[in-house]
Every structure is written in structure tokens, then in C-alpha cells.
C-alpha positions in Angstrom: 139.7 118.0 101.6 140.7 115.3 99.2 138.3 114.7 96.5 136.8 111.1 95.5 137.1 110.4 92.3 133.6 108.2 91.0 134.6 105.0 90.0 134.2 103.3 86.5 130.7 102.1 87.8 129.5 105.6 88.7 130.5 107.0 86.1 129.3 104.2 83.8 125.6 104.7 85.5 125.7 108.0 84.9 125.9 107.4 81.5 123.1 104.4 81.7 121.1 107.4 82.7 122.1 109.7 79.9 121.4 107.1 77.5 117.9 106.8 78.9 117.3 110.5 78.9 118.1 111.0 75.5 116.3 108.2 73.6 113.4 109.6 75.8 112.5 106.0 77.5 110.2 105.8 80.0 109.3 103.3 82.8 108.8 99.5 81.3 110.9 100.8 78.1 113.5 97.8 77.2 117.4 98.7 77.6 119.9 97.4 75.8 121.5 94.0 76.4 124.6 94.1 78.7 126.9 93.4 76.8 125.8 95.8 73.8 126.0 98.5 76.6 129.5 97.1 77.1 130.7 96.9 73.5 129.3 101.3 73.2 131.0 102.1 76.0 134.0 99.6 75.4 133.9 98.1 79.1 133.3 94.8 80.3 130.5 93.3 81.0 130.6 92.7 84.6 131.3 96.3 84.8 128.3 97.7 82.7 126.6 94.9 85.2 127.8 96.5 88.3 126.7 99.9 87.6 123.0 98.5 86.3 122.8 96.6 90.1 123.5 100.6 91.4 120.5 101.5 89.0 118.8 98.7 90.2 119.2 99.5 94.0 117.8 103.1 93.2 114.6 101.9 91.1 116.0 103.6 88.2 116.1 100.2 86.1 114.6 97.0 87.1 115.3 93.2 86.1 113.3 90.9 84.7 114.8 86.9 84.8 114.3 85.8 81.4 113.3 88.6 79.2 116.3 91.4 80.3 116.9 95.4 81.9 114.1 98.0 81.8 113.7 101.3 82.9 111.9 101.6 86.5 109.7 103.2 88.4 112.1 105.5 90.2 113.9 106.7 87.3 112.6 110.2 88.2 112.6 109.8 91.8 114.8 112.6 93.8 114.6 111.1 97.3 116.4 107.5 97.1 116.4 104.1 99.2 119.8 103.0 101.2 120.0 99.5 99.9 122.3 99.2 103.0 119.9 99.9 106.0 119.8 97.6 108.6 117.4 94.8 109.1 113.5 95.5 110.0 112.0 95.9 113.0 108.8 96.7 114.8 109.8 100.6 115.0 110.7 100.7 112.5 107.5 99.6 110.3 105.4 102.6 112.8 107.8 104.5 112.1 106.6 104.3 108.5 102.6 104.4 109.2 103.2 106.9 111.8 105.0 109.4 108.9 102.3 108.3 106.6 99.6 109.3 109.1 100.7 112.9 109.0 100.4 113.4 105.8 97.9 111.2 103.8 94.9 111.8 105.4 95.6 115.8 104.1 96.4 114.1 100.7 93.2 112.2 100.4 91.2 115.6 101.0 93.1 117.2 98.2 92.5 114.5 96.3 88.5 115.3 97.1 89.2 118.4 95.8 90.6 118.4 93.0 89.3 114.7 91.6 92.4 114.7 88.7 90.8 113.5 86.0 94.4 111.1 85.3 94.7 110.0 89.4 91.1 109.2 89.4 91.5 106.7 86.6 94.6 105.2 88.7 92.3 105.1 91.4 89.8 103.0 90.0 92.4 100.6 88.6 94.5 100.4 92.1 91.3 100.0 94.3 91.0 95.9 93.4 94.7 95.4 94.2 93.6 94.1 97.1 92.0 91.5 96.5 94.8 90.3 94.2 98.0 90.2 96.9 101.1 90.3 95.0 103.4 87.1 96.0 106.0 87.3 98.3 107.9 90.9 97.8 106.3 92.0 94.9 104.8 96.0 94.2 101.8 96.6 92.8 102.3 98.2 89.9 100.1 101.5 90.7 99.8 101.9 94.4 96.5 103.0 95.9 98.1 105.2 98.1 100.5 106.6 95.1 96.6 106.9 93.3 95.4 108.5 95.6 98.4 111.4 96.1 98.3 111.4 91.8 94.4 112.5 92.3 95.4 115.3 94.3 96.6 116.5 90.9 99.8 117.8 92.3 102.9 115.9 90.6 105.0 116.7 93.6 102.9 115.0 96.3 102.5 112.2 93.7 106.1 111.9 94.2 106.5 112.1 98.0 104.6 109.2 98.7 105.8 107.0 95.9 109.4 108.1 97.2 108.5 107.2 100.8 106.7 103.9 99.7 110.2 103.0 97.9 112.8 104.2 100.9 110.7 101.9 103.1 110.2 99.2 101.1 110.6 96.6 103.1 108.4 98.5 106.1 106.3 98.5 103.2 106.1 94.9 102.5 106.5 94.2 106.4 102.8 96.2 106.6 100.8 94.2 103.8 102.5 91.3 105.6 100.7 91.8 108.6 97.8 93.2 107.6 96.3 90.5 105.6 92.4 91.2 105.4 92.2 91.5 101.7 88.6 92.0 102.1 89.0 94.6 104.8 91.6 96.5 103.0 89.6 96.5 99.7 86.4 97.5 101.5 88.1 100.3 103.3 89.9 101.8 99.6 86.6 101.5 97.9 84.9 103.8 100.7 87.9 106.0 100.6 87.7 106.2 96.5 83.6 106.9 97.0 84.5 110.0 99.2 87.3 111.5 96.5 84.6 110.6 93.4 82.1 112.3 95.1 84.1 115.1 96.6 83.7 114.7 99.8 87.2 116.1 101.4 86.5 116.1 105.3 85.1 112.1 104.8 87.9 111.3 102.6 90.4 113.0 105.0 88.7 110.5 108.2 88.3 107.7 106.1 91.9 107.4 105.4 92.7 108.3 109.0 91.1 105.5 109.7 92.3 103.7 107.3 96.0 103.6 108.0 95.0 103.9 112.4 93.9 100.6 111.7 97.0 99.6 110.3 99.2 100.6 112.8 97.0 99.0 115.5 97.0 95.5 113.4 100.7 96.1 113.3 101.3 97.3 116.7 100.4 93.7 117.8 102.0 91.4 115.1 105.2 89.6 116.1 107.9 91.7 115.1 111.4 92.0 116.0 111.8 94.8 119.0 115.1 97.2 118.3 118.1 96.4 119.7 119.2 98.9 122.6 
């Protein structure tokens, strides 16, 4: 088998990445300019731009119009989004609430147990995000869900949802889309938060049952595109 060599790019983000590893920087931490990255690693610019859009595609660096490149959210993150999947569709989206289902309901009774000192104080930050809908395609920048996983005080689980919130993006956004009752949603994180703070792992477990069931039903009846055959 012939091997593929990684191009200039690659190989360029690779070092992107080294760079942030050994200066130690952490998500929101400012990178350098472009074209100082291209003047230390004596390429172009469109080329240390290139590799920064592969970063970007990955959440391992995000831009910001106006102000430059940071490190992002996924900088960590082992399981990684295709930025080339198809479009979205309505199985898509279940697809996502139905994998979600399976798992955070078990999550939020962890989370019950083990009340992380750190996940709860997410928690109580990432419980009025809904009541203030980011615009169009914009994250929250600590997910309730994520919160609630971080609570469970397991970094791993943390990681699994965040990861699965950022490979389906887009479901992800397709989902707040559609289900629009700020007040609802707010109302139905508070209760779930009230169960974790006061331990209560078999009504945190059904509240966020619930919680997502009700989702999927709202979802299950919004106009989305069917998959092609």
C-alpha cells in the first residue's frame, strides 16, 4: 500500500497544535497573528491560513472577525466533526435526541450522586441559558447538558457529550431551532438542577427523560426535510 504523505497544511496544523501545547494555552487564549505564524514557520500566509480553517473545522481554534485566532473548545476533544457530512434532515436530528436519550438520563443520576462541586457551579451558570437564545448558529458557551455530564464528576463523560454536542452540531442547532419555549426549556433545567442539588438520582434520571422525550416529540412534528431514499 502506497503511503500518503500529509500535506504542507497537515503538517503545518500539527505544528499549530504543538505550539499550543507547549506555551500551555488553553481555550479563549489568543494565537498568534497569521502571518507571524507564517514568518516562524517560513510559509505563506494563505497556507498557515489553510491549516488554521482545518483547526477551525475540528474546534481546536476558533475565529473571531475583528479581534483574530483563539484556541477552542475542542482543542482536547478525541472524537471529531466531519465538516463534510451531508445536509440535515429530520432523521437525522432523532437520530441525535434518540442517542442522547440513552445515555443522559444515566448521566443526570450520576450527576445526583456525585453533585461535583466544579459541574455544579457550571450548572447553576448554564441553567439561564435559556432564557437568553443565542442568535442564529451560535453555542452557548457552557452547555447545560455538558454541566450536567461535568457534575457527574467524571472528565470522560464530560467529554462524550460535549464531543457528541460538537459532531452534530448542526442537529444541534436544528433542535433549539425547533424547540423554541425558552420558558419551557428553562423551567424544565431548573427542575432538573433541583433534583442533582438535592441528590435526588432516580428524579433527576426521569426529569431529564422527560426532558429530552419532549424534545423529540416537538421535533418529531416540525417541518423538516425527510431523507432522500
Amino acid at each position: 500500500m502506497t503511503r500518503v504523505e500529509p500535506s504542507l497544511s497537515e503538517r503545518l496544523a500539527d505544528d499549530i497544535v504543538g505550539i499550543i501545547r507547549t506555551e500551555r494555552l488553553g481555550p479563549g487564549d489568543a494565537l498568534a497573528s497569521s502571518r507571524e505564524l507564517a514568518r516562524r514557520f517560513e510559509v505563506t500566509t494563505p497556507t498557515v491560513r489553510e491549516a488554521l480553517r482545518r483547526l477551525e473545522a475540528t474546534g481546536a481554534v476558533e475565529f473571531r472577525h475583528g479581534s483574530g485566532t483563539y484556541v477552542g473548545s475542542g482543542i482536547d476533544r478525541r472524537l471529531l466533526a466531519n465538516p463534510h457530512r451531508p445536509g440535515i434532515d429530520r432523521a437525522a436530528v432523532l437520530e441525535l435526541i434518540d442517542a442522547r436519550l440513552v445515555v443522559e438520563p444515566s448521566i443526570a443520576a450520576a450527576a445526583a450522586r456525585a453533585r461535583d462541586a466544579d459541574g455544579l457551579a457550571q450548572l447553576d451558570k448554564a441553567v439561564a441559558n435559556a432564557l437568553a437564545p443565542q442568535k442564529g448558529d451560535e453555542r452557548p458557551a457552557v452547555h447545560f447538558h455538558v454541566a450536567l455530564a461535568a457534575t457527574a464528576g467524571n472528565t470522560l463523560l464530560r467529554e462524550t457529550i460535549e464531543a457528541l454536542l460538537h459532531v452534530r452540531v448542526r442537529e444541534q442547532i436544528e433542535i433549539r431551532h425547533s424547540y423554541d419555549d425558552r420558558e419551557r426549556d428553562h423551567a424544565e433545567h431548573q427542575r432538573i438542577l433541583e433534583a442533582v442539588r438535592a441528590g435526588d438520582a432516580d428524579r433527576a434520571h426521569a426529569l431529564t427523560h422527560e426532558h429530552l422525550t419532549s424534545i423529540r416529540a416537538v421535533v418529531e412534528s416540525a417541518n423538516l426535510p425527510e431523507r432522500d431514499q
